[in-house]
C-alpha positions in Angstrom: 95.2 53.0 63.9 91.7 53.8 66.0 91.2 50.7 68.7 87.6 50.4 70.0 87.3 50.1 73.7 85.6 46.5 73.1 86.2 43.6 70.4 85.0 43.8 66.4 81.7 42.1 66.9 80.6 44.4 69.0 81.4 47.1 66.6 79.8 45.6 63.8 76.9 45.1 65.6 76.6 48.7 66.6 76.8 49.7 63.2 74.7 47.7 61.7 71.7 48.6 64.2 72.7 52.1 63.7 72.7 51.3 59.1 76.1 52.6 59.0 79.2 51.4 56.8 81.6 49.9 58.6 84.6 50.9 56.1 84.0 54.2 57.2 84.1 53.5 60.8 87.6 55.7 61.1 85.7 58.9 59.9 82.8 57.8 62.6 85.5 57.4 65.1 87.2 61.1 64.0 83.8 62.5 64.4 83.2 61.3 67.5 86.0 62.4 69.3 85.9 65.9 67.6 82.3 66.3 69.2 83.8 65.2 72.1 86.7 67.5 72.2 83.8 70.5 71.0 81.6 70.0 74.0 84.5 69.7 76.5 85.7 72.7 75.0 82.3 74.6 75.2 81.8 73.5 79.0 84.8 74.6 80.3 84.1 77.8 78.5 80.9 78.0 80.2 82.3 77.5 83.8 84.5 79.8 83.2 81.9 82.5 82.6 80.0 80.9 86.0 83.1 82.4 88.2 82.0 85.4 90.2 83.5 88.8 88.5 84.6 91.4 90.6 81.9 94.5 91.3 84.4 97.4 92.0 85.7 100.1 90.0 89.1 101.6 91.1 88.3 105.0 89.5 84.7 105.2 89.9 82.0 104.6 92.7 79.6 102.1 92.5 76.6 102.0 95.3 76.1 98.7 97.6 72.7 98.3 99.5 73.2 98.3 103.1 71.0 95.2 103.8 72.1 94.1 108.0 73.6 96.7 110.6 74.6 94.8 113.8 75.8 96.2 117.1 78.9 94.7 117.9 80.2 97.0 120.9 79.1 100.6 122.3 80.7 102.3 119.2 81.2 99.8 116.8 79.1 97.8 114.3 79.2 95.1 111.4 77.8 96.4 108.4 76.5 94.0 105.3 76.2 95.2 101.9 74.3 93.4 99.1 76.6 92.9 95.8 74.3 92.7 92.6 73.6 89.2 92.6 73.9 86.0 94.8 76.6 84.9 93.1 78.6 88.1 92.8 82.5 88.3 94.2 83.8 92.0 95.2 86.5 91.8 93.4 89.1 92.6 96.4 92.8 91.2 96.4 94.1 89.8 99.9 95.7 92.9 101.3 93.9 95.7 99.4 91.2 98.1 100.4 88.1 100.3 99.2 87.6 103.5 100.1 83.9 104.7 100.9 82.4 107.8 100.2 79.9 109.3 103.1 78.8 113.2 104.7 79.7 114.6 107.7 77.7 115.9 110.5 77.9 119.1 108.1 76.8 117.9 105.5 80.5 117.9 103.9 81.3 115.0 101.7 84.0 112.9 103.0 85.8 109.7 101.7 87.8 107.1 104.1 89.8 104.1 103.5 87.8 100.7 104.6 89.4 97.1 104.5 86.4 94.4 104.3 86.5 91.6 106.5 85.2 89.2 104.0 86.8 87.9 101.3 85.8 87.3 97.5 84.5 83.6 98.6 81.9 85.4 100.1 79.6 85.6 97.3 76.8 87.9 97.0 78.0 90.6 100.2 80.4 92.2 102.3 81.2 93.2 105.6 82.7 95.8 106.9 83.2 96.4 111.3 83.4 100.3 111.5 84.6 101.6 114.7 82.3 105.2 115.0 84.3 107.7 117.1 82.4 110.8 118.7 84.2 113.4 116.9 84.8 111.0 113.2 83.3 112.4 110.1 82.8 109.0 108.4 81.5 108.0 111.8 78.5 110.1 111.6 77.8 109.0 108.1 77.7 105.5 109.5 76.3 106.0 112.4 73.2 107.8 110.6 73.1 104.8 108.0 70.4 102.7 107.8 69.4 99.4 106.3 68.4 100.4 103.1 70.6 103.4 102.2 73.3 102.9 99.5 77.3 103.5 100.6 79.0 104.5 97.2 82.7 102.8 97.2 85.4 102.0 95.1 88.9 100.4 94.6 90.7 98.3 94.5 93.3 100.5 96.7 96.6 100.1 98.5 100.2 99.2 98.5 100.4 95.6 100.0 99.3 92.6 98.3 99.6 88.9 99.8 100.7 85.8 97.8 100.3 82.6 99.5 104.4 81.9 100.7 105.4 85.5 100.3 106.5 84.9 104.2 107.4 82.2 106.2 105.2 84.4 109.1 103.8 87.0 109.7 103.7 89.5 113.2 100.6 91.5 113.3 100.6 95.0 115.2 97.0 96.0 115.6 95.3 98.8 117.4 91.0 99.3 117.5 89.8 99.8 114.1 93.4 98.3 112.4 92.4 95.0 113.3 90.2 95.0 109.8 93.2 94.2 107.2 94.6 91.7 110.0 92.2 89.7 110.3 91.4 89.8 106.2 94.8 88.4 105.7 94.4 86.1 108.8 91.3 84.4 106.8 93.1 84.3 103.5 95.7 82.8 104.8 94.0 80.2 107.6 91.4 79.4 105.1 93.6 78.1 102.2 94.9 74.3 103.3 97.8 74.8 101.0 99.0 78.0 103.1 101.4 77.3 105.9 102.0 80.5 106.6 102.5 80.9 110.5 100.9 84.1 112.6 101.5 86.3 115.4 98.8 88.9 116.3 99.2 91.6 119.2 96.0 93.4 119.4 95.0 96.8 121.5 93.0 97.9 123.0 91.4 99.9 125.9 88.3 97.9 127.8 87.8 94.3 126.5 84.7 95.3 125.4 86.5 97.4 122.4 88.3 94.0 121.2 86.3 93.7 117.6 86.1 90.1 116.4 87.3 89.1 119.6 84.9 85.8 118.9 86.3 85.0 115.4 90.1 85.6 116.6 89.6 83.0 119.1 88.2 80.4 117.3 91.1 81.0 114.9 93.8 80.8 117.6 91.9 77.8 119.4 91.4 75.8 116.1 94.9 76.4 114.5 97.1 76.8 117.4 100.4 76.0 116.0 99.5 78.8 113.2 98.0 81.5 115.1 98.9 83.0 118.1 97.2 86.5 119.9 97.6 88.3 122.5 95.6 91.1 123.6 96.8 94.2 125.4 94.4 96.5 127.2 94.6 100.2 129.0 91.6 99.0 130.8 92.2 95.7 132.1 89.1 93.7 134.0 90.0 91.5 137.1 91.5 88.4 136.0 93.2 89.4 133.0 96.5 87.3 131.4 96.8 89.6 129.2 99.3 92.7 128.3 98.6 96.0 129.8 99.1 99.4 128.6 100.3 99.6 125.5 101.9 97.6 123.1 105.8 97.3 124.3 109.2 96.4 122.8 109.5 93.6 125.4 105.9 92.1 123.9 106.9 92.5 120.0 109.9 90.5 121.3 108.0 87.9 123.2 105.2 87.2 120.8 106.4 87.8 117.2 108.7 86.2 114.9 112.0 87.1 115.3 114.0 89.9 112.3 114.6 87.6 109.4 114.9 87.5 105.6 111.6 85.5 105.8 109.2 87.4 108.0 107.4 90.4 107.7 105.8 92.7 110.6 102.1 94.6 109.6 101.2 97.1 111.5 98.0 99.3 111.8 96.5 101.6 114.4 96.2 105.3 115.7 98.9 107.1 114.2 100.8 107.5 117.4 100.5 103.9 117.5 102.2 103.5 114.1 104.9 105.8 115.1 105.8 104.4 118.2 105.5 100.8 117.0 107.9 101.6 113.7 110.4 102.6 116.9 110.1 99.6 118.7 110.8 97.8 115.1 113.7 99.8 114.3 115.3 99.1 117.6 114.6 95.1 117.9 116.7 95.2 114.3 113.9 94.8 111.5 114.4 96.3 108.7 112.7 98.1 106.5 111.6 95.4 104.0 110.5 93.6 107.4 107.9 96.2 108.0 104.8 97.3 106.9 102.4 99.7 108.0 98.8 100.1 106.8 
């Protein structure tokens, strides 16, 4: 039996001013709440079709707009690239990469792995911090781009994926340019109030003035204290520093990241000395190898 939200006067009233039969008021009820049910259905349809679809191809490159170049250090910049509209999401997992296609200073095409520092609820760009080293070949090619040229890309790529609560915590083993899938995963994870994932980064470097991000790091570690931790370790160290020196050391992975457990994972990513030396220090502080990862 239908029930009216109000009393049978009211309903007969509303019927008559609208010169309908009120022995058919169960079909005018049915009808009513099938339009209903329609339009709900056609609006969540529709918002659906409002959520930002992913722009890359993971076979085949697709050009972005270089649209801001910003100095961040001697040899480093931040480079912005305009998706095709406002609303547009990259289409990047947490943990993946692109990989960007560029010349040489021969004029020899050459393609390089890239992790963005955005993430997809950055709508309508993304950033990538490129470290340009004299002798790199992608360097050159972003070292000679402009605002204006088109970087052709595509992915997604790479082995690791994040899931919020895949790890009680995370260590972070970072060297210059490595900091990039870091600091994505740092975001993801910081970003999302359901994630309580916990964070240890060690980050090196040579002069202070090669730290990239240094700025959004610390407003992370300042912020969210009891989830993020850093600690920077320099070759170069100015006068005060509390940081490490030298390079990153068994005694610091001890110090500052979670200890081997079922629960924890250890990223790593850097020069490829770095990598090898770090997987050592690893190996002998008893993490496994489903503990590690390297980038």
């Amino acid at each position: 039996m239908v029930e009216f939200p109000f009393n049978n006067v009211t309903a007969s009233v509303l019927l008559e001013s609208l010169n309908l039969d009120s022995k058919y008021l169960p079909y005018y009820v049915a009808v009513t709440l099938l339009v209903i049910a329609l339009s709900a259905a056609y609006f969540y349809c529709y918002n659906l079709s409002l959520k930002p679809k992913g722009c890359l191809d993971p076979e085949n490159f697709r050009e972005f707009k270089l649209v801001k170049k910003t100095k961040q250090s001697h040899n480093s910049a931040r480079f912005r690239f305009a998706l095709p509209t406002p609303t547009s999401a990259l289409g990047l997992p947490v943990g993946k990469h692109i990989k960007c296609r560029g010349r040489d200073s021969q004029g020899e095409e050459v393609i390089r792995p890239y992790t963005p520092i955005t993430l997809d609820s950055d709508v309508g760009y993304f950033d990538l911090v490129v470290k340009m080293y004299p002798k790199g070949r992608m360097s050159h090619h972003f070292r000679e781009m402009k605002e204006g040229d088109y970087l052709p890309v595509k992915g997604p790529k790479g082995r690791f994926s994040y899931k919020p609560g895949q790890a009680k915590a995370f260590g972070m083993l970072a060297g210059g340019s490595g900091i990039t899938p870091m600091f994505q995963i740092t975001r993801a994870i910081l970003e999302n109030p359901k994630d309580t994932t916990k964070l240890s980064l060690i980050y090196a470097n040579v002069t202070v003035d090669d730290i990239l991000l240094k700025e959004e790091i610390d407003e992370f570690a300042n912020k969210l204290p009891e989830r993020f931790k850093v600690y920077y370790v320099l070759n170069q160290p100015p006068e005060p520093w509390s940081g490490g020196v030298g390079f990153i050391s068994k005694e610091m992975i001890q110090a500052y990241c979670p200890a081997p457990a079922p629960d924890i994972q250890i990223l790593r990513c850097g020069p490829p000395a770095m990598n090898r030396a770090m997987a050592t220090h690893l190996d002998a502080l008893g993490y496994t190898h489903d503990m590690q990862f390297e980038f």
